[in-house]
C-alpha positions as CSV (number, residue, x, y, z in Angstrom):
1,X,15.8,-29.6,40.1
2,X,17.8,-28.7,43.5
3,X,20.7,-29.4,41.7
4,X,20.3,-27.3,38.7
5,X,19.5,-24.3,40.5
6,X,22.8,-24.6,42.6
7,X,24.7,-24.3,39.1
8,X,21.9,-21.5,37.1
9,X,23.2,-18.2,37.8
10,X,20.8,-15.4,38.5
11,X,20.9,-11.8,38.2
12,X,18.4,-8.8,38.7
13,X,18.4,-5.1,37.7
14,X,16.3,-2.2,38.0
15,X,16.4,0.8,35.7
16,X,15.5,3.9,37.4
17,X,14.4,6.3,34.1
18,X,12.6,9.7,33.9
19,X,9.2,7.9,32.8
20,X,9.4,4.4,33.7
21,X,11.0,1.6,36.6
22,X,11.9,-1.3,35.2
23,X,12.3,-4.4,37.3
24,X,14.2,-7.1,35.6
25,X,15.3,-11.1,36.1
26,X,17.3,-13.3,34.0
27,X,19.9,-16.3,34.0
28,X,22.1,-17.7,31.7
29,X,21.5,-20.6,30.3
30,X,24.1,-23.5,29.7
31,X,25.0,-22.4,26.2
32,X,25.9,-18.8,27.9
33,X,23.3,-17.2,26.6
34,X,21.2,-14.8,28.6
35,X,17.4,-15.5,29.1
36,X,15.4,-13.1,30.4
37,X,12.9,-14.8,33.2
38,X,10.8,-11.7,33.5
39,X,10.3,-8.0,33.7
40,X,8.0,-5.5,35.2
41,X,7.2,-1.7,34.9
42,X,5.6,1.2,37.1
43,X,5.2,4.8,35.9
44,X,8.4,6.9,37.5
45,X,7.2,10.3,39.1
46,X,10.3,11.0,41.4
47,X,13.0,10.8,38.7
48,X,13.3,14.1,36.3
49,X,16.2,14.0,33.5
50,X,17.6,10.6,35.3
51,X,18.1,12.4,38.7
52,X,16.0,11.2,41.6
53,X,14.1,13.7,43.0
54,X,11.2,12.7,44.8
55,X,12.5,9.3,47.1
56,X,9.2,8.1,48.2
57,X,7.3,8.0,44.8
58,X,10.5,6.1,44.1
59,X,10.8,3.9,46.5
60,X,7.1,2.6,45.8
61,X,7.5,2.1,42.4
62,X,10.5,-0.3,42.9
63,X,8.3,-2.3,45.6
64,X,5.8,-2.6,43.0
65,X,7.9,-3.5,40.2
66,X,10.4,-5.9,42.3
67,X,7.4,-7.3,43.7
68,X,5.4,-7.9,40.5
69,X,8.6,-9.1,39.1
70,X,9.4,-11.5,42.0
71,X,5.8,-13.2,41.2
72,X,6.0,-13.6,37.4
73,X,9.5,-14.8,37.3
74,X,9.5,-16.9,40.3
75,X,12.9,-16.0,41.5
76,X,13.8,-14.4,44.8
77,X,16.4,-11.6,44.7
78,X,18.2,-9.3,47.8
79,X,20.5,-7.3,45.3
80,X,20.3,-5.5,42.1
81,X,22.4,-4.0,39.7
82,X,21.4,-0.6,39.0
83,X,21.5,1.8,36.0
84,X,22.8,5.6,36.5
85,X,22.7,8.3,34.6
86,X,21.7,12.3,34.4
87,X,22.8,15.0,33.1
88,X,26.0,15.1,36.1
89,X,27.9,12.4,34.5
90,X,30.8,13.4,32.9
91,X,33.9,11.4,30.9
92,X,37.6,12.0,30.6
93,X,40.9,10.5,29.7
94,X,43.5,9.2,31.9
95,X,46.7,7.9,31.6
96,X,48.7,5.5,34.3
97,X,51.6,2.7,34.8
98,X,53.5,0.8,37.1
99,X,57.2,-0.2,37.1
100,X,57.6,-3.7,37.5
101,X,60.2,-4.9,39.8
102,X,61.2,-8.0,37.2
103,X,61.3,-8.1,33.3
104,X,60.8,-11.3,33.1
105,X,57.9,-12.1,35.7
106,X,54.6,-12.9,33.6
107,X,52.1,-9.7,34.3
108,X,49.8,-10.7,36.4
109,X,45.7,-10.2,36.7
110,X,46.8,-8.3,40.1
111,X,48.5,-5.5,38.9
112,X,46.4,-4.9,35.9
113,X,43.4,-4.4,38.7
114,X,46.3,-2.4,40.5
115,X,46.4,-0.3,37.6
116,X,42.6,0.6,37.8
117,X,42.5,0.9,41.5
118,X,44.9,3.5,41.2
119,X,43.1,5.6,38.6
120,X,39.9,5.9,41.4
121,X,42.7,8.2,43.2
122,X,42.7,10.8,40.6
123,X,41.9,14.4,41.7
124,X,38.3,15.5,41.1
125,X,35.9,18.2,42.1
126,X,34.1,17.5,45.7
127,X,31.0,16.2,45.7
128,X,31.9,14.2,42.7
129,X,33.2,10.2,42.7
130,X,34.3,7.6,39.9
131,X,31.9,5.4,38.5
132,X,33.5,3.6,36.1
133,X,37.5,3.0,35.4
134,X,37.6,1.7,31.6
135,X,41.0,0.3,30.2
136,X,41.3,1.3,26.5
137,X,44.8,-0.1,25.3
138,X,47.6,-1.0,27.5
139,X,51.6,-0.3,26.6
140,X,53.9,-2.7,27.8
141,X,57.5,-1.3,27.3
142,X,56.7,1.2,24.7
143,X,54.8,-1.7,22.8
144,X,51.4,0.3,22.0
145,X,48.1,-1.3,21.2
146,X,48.0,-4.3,23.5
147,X,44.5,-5.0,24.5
148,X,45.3,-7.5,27.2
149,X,48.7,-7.6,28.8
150,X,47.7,-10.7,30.8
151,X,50.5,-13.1,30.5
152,X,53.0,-10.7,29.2
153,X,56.7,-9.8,30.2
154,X,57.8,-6.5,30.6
155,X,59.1,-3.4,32.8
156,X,56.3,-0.9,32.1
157,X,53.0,-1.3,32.1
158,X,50.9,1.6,30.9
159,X,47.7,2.4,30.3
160,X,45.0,4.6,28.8
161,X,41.5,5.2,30.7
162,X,38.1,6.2,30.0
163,X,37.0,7.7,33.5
164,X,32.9,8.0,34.2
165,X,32.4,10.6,36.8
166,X,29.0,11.1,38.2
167,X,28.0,13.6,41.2
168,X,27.9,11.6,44.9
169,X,24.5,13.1,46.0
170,X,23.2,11.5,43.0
171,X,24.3,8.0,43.2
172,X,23.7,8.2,47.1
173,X,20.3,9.2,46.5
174,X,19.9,5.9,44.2
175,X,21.3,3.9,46.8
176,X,18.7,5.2,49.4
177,X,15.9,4.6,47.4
178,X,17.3,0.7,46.9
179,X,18.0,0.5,50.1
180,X,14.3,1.0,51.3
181,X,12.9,-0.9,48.8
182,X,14.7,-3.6,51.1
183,X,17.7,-4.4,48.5
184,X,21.4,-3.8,48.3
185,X,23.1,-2.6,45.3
186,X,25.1,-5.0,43.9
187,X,27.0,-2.3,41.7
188,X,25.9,0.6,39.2
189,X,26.3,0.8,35.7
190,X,26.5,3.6,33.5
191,X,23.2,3.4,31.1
192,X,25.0,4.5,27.9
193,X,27.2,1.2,28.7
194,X,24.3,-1.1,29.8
195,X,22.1,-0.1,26.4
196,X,25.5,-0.3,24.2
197,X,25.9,-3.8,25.4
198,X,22.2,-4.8,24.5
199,X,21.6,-3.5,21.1
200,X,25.3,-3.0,19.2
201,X,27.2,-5.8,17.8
202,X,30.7,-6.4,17.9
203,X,30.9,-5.9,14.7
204,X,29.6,-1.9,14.5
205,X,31.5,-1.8,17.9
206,X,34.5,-2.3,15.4
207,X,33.7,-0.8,12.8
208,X,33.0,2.5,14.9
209,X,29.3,3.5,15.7
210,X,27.4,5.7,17.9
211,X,24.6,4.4,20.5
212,X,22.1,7.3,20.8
213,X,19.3,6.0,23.3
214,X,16.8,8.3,23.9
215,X,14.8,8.4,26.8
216,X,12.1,10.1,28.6
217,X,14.4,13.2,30.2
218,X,17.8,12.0,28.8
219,X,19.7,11.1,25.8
220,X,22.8,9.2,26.1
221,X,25.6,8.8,23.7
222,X,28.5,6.7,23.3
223,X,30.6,6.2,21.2
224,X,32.7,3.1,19.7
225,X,35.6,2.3,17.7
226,X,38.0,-0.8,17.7
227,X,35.8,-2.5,20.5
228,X,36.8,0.3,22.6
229,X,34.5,2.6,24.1
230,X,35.9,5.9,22.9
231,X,33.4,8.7,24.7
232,X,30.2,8.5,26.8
233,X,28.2,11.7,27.4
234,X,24.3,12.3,29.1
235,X,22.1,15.0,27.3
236,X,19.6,16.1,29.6
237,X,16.8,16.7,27.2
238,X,15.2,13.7,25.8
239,X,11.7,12.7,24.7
240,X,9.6,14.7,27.4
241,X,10.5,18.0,25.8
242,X,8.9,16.6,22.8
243,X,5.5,16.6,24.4
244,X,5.6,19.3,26.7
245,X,6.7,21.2,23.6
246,X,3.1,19.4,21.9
247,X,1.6,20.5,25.2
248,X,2.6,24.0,25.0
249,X,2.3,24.4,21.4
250,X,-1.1,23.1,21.0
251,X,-2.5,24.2,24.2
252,X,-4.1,20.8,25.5
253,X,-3.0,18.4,28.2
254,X,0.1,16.8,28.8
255,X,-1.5,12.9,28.4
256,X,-3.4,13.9,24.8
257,X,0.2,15.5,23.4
258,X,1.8,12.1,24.7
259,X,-0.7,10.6,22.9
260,X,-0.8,12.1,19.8
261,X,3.1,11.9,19.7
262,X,3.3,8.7,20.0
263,X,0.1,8.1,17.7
264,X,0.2,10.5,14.7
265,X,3.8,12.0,15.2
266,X,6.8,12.2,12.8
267,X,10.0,14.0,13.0
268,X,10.0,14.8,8.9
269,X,7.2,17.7,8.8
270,X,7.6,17.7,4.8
271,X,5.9,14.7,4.3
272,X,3.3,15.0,6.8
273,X,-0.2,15.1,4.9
274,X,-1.4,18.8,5.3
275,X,-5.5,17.4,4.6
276,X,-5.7,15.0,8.0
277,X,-6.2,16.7,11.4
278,X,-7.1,15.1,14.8
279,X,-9.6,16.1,17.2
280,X,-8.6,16.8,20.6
281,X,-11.1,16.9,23.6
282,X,-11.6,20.1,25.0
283,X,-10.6,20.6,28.7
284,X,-13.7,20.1,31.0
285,X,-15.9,20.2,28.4
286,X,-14.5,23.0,26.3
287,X,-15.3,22.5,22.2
288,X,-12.7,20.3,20.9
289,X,-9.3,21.6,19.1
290,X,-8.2,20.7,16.0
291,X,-4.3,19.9,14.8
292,X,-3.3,19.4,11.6
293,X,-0.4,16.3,11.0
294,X,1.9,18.8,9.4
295,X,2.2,21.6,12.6
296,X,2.1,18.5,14.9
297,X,5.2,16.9,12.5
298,X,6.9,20.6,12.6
299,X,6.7,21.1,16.3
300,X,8.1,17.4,16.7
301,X,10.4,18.0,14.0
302,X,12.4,21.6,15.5
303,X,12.8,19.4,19.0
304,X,14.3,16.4,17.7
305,X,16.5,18.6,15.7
306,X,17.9,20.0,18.8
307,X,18.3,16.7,20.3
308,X,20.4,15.4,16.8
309,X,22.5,18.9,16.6
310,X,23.8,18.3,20.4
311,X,24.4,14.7,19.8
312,X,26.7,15.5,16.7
313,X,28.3,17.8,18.9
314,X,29.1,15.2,21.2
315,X,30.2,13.4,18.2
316,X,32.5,15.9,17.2
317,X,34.0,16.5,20.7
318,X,35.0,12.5,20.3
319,X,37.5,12.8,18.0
320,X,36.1,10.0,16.2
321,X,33.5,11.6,13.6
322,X,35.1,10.8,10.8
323,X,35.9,7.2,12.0
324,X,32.6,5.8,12.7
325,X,31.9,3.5,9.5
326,X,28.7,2.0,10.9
327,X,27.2,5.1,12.0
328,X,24.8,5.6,15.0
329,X,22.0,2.9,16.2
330,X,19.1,4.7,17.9
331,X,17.5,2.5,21.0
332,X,15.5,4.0,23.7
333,X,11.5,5.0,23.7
334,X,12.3,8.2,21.7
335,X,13.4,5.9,18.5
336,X,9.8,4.2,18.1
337,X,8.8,8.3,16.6
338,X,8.2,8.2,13.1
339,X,10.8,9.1,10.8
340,X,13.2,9.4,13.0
341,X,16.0,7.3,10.7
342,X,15.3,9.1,8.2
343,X,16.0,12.8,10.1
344,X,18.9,10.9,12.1
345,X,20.4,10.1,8.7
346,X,19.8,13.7,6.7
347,X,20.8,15.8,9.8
348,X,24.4,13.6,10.5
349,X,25.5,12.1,7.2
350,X,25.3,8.4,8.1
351,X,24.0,5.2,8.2
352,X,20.9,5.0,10.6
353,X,19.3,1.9,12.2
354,X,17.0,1.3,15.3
355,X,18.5,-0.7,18.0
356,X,16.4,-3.9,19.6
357,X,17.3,-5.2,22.8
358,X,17.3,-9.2,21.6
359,X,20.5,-9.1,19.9
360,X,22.4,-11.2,22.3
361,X,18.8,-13.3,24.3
362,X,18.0,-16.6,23.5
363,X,14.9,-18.1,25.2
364,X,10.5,-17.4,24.6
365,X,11.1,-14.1,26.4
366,X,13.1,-12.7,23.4
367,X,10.2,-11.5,21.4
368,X,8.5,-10.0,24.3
369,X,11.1,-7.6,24.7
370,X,11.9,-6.4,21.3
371,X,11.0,-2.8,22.2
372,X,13.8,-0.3,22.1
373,X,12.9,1.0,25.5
374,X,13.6,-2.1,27.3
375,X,17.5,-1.8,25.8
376,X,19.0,-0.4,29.1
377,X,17.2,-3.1,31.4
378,X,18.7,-6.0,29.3
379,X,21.9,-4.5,29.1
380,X,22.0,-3.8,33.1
381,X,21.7,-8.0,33.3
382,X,24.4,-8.4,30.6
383,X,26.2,-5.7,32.3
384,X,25.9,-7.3,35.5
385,X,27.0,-11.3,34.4
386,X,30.2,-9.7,33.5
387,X,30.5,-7.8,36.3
388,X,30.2,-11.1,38.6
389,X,32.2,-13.2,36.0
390,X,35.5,-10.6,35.8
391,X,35.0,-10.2,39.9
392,X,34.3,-14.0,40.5
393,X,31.2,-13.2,43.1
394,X,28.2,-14.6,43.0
395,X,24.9,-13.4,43.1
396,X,22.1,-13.3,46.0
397,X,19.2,-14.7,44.1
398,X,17.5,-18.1,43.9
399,X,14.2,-19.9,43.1
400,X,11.6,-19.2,46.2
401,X,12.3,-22.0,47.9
402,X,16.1,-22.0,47.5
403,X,16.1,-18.6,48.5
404,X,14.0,-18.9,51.4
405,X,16.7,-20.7,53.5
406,X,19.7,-17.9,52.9
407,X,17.7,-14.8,53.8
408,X,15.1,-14.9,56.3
409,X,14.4,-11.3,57.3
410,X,14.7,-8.7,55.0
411,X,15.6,-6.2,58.1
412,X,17.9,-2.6,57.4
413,X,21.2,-4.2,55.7
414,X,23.1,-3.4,58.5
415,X,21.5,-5.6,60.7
416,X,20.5,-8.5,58.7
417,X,20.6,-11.8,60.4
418,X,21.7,-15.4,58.7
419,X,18.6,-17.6,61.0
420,X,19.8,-20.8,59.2
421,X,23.1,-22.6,58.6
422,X,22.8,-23.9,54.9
423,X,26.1,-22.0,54.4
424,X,25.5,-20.8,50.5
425,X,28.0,-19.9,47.7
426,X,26.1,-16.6,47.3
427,X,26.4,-15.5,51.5
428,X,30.2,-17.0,51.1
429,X,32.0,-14.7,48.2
430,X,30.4,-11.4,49.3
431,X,33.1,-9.0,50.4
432,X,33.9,-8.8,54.6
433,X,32.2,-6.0,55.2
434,X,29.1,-7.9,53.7
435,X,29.9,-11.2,55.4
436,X,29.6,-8.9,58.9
437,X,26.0,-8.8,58.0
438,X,25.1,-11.8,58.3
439,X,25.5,-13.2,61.9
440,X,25.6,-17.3,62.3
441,X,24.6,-19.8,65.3
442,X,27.8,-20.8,66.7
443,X,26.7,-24.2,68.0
444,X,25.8,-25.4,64.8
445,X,29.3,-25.2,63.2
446,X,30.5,-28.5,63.6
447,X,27.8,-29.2,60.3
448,X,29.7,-27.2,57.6
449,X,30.9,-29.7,55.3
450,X,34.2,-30.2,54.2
451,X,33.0,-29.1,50.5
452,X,31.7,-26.2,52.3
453,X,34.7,-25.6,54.0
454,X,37.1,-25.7,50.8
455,X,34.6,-23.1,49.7
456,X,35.0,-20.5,52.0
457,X,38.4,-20.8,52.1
458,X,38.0,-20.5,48.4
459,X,36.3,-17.5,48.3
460,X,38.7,-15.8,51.6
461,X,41.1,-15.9,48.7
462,X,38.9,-13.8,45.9
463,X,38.3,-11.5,48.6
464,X,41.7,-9.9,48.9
465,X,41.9,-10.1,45.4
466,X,38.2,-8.1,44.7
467,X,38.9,-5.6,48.0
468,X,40.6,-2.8,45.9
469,X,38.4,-3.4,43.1
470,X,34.6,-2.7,45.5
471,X,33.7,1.2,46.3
């Protein structure tokens, strides 16, 4: 069993939304596959439209979820990947290149990464920083269209970027709240990306489609064509407006017009029956109200069109309306309302389908989490295998009692102490200033193995190569 766990590869993420915290654990299995080993939720209170607000509330939940999580699963983590989103983030397009000192030199991984290093030195408004560098097509020598130029001779190498850029108080304020939930962030995703990657196949991504996951106090778009991702964009209004709008309109509490939304609500008022009503309690014993289906379905019905008109602006302001032949996939807790498809599909002239999360898991877990909500947790993990495959690290996460040997003391990361000498894989390919951390008995070096020793040599050489590529 020792042995198997050296070779299973574990990864965990937390997704920070407006109305939930979800902890999550999975591994890949040897057919490359991802399982997911288990997940756990807490109610969010600090987080409004994907922005932290509150860090202690925060902070609490992720104990509770990481440490819920932690039991059920059985695996030990000391790093997460993290989702980020809000109503900050903003896209654009970028072009760079680099003249090659030899035409006939192959292209190397090196300079493709040198490429995308380059493009975090763009100019953008303080207070702001890049989240994500994405390579659309590369042009090697005027040749357009090349999707890898790996391998490939030539003088010039261009390329065309999708750049993510999200506000710096923002992501710091993730990072706190990570950080004192005694965790480090391995890296942070984009949630548009991570739920994109969970529900869409590679066919619609082809074909050309729109992901529309809408959550709690955001709606995020993106949008695909040719396997590229073509626009991302965060709408910060998202299912909360519905029931504060319920709320409002009705008069009642906010936890009876979450309840009747998610009970008796529908996005088509038309054919909402106009003879059923449902009782409400009264406040503090106050007669009980009243409310018919059909004003419940219309008050739904004038929010979510609001939602649907700004995503088909976002739509528009792709360039790729017209383009998108397998139309939009709806994921998130706001697609499990009523009729939703159906108003989706009249209000944008195209094909309409709710998104699942177990598109790409294998394993028992599969059919637990075939709720759309749970689409940007599994796509963090998926997110977050390629992430250490394309930066060949490893991640700090084992069974309890492989874990227990790497990471004694969960202490502020800067001062974190390595108590044993079981040199790991996972301690070895961090970057430097991560090695730093962890501080090792001299007199015991003379144990290292040689295996060992190939290792960290190894992995001394993927660290100059991942240097420019880490924040």
């Amino acid at each position: 069993m020792k042995i198997m766990n050296k070779k299973e590869q574990y990864v965990a993420a937390i997704d920070i939304g407006t109305t939930k915290i979800v902890a999550i654990v999975g591994k890949k299995n040897e057919n490359g596959k991802i399982e997911i080993l288990g997940l756990s939720k807490a109610l969010s209170k600090g987080v409004k439209r994907g922005v932290v607000l509150n860090i202690e509330e925060t902070v609490n939940a992720i104990q509770t979820t990481v440490t819920d999580v932690q039991k059920r699963s059985g695996i030990m983590f000391s790093e997460v990947f993290v989702g980020i989103a809000g109503q900050h983030i903003k896209s654009m397009k970028n072009r760079g290149y680099i003249i090659r000192d030899a035409y006939d030199d192959e292209i190397q991984k090196e300079e493709v990464f040198k490429l995308i290093e380059d493009m975090h030195k763009i100019h953008i408004d303080i207070g702001e920083e890049i989240i994500h560098v994405i390579p659309q097509n590369f042009i090697v020598d005027n040749e357009t269209g090349v999707k890898s130029p790996i391998g490939m001779c030539g003088r010039r190498l261009e390329a065309n970027f999708h750049i993510v850029i999200g506000q710096v108080a923002a992501a710091k304020n993730i990072e706190k709240c990570i950080r004192k939930a005694n965790l480090v962030v391995k890296d942070m995703i984009l949630e548009p990306l991570a739920s994109s990657d969970a529900v869409l196949t590679d066919d619609e991504k082809e074909a050309g489609v729109v992901l529309v996951d809408i959550g709690g106090g955001t709606t995020d778009v993106a949008v695909y064509y040719d396997n590229i991702i073509r626009h991302t964009a965060v709408i910060p209004f998202g299912g909360n407006v519905v029931t504060k709008d319920i709320k409002e309109g009705c008069a009642i509490l906010q936890r009876h017009a979450e309840q009747l939304k998610i009970q008796y609500g529908s996005a088509l008022g038309d054919i909402a029956p106009e003879d059923k009503v449902v009782s409400i309690p009264g406040i503090s014993g106050r007669e009980p109200k009243e409310i018919s289906f059909k004003s419940l379905a219309y008050i739904i019905q004038s929010r979510m069109e609001e939602i649907i008109d700004a995503v088909n602006f976002e739509i528009q302001n792709s360039g790729y309306a017209d383009k998108l032949a397998a139309g939009v996939v709806i994921t998130g807790g706001g697609a499990m309302l009523k009729h939703l498809p159906q108003l989706m599909k009249f209000k944008t002239a195209m094909d309409v389908r709710i998104g699942i999360p177990n598109e790409h898991l294998a394993g028992s877990a599969r059919n637990e989490i075939n709720q759309p909500m749970y689409a940007t947790s599994v796509g963090l993990i998926m997110r977050g295998f390629d992430y250490l495959e394309t930066y060949k690290k490893t991640f700090n996460a084992g069974s309890a009692e492989d874990f227990q040997q790497t990471v004694t003391v969960p202490v502020e990361p800067a001062k974190k102490i390595k108590a044993e000498t079981s040199v790991k894989a996972e301690v070895e390919t961090e970057d430097e200033d991560e090695n730093e951390e962890f501080v090792q008995p001299v007199h015991e070096e003379e144990k290292v193995s040689l295996t060992d020793k190939i290792k960290i040599m190894l992995s001394k050489m993927f660290e100059v190569e991942d240097q420019p590529i880490t924040k």
